[in-house]
C-alpha positions as CSV (number, residue, x, y, z in Angstrom):
1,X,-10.4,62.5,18.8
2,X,-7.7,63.7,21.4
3,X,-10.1,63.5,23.9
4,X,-11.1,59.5,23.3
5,X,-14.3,60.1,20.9
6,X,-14.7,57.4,18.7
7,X,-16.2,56.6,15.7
8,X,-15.9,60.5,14.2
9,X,-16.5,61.4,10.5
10,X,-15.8,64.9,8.9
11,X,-17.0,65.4,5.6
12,X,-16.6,68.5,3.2
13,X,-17.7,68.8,-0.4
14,X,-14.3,69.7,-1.7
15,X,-12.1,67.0,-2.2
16,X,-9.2,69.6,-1.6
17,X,-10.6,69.8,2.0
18,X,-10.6,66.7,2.4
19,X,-7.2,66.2,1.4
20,X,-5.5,68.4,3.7
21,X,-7.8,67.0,6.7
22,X,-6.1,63.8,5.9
23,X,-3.0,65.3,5.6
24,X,-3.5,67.1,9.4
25,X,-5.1,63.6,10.4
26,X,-2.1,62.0,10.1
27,X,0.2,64.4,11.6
28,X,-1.8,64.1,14.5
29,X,-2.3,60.5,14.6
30,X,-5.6,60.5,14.7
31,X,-6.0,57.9,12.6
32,X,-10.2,57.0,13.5
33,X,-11.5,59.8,12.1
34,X,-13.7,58.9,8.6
35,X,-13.1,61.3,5.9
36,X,-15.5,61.5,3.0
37,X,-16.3,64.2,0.3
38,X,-20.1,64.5,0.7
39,X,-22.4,67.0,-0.8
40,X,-24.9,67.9,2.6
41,X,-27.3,68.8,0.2
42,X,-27.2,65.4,-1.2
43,X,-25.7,63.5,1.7
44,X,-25.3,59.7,0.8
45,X,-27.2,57.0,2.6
46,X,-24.8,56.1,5.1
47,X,-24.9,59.9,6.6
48,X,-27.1,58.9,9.1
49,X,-27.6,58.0,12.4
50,X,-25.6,60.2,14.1
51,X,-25.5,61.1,17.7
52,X,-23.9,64.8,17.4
53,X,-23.1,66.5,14.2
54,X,-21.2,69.8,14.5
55,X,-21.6,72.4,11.9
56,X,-18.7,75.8,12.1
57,X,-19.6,77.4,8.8
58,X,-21.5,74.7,6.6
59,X,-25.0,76.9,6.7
60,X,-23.2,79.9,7.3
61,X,-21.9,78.8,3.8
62,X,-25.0,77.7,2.4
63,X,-27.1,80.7,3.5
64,X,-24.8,82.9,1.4
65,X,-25.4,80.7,-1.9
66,X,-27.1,83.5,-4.4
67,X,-28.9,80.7,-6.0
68,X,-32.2,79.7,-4.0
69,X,-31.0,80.1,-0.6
70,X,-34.0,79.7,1.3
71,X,-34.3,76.3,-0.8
72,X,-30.7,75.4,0.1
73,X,-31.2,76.0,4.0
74,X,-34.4,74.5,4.0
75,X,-32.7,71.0,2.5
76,X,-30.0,71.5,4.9
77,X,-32.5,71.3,7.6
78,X,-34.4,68.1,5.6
79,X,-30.6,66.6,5.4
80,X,-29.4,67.1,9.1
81,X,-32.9,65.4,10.6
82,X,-31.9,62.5,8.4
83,X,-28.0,62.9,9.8
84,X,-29.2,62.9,13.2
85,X,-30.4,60.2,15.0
86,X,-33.8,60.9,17.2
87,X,-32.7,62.9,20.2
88,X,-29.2,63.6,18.4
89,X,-27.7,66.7,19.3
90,X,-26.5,69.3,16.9
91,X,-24.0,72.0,17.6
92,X,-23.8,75.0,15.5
93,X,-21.4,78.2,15.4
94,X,-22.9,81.1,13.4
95,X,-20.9,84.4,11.9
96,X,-23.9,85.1,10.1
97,X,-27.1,84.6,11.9
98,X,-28.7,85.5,15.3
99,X,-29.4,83.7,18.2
100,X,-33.4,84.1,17.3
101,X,-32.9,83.7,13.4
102,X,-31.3,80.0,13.9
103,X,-34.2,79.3,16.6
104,X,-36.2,80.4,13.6
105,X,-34.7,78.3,10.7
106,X,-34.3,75.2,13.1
107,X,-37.8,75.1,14.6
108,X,-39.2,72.1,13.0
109,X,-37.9,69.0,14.3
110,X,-35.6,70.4,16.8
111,X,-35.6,72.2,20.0
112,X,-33.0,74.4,21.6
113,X,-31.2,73.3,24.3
114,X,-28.4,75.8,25.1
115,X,-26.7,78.8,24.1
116,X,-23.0,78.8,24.2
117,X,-21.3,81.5,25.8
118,X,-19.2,83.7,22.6
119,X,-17.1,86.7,22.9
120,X,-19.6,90.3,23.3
121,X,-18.6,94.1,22.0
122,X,-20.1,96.9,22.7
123,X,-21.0,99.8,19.5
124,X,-22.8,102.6,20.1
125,X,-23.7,101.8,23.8
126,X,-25.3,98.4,22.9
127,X,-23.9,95.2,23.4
128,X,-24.0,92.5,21.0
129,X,-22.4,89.2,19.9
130,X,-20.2,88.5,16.6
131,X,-21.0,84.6,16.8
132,X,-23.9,82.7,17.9
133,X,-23.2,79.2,19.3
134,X,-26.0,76.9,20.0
135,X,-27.4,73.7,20.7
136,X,-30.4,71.6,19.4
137,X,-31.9,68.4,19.7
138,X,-33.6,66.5,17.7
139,X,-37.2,66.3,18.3
């Protein structure tokens, strides 16, 4: 929004979320932002046609779930093709999974673009990431 995006809309299941991103929104005057409280799983209709969604956690989040997570991230896939619009981009940051386990759990109906450069360590001579950032489109 500081940068002049327009027409924004952040959503989060808990309504507590959502009520300190208002709270932030308005301290920062960024008054067009949409805020809902939307399950991902179950997004409502209007969750669609979007030209980028970004995702810092959300399946991160879900993948964790002990209760059918394959299920959960496999409607999380079924929910953002019908968030994004055809050739939509989607942005994710991982803590959780590798570069070539998202490629994995995102290969139908999208295609990688780009990996985002994240901070490296090295650990017993081999170097390695802590984060996986990358970016898809929508097929």
């Amino acid at each position: 929004a500081k940068s002049g995006y327009t027409h924004l809309t952040g959503i989060d299941y808990s309504p507590s979320a959502i009520q300190l991103s208002e709270k932030v929104r308005e301290k920062e005057g960024m008054a067009n932002i949409k805020l809902k409280v939307e399950d991902f799983l179950a997004p409502s209709a209007e969750l669609s046609g979007f030209e980028i969604c970004i995702d810092k956690g959300t399946f991160d989040a879900i993948s964790l779930n002990p209760d059918n997570a394959v299920g959960k991230r496999r409607q999380y896939v079924r929910s953002l093709s019908t968030a994004l619009r055809p050739e939509g981009f989607f942005l994710i940051t991982s803590c959780n999974w590798t570069k070539e386990e998202l490629l994995n759990e995102f290969r139908e109906g999208f295609e990688i673009l780009e990996e985002l450069p994240t901070p490296k360590f090295c650990f017993g001579g081999r170097i390695g990431n802590s984060v996986t950032a990358l970016v898809f489109q929508r097929k």
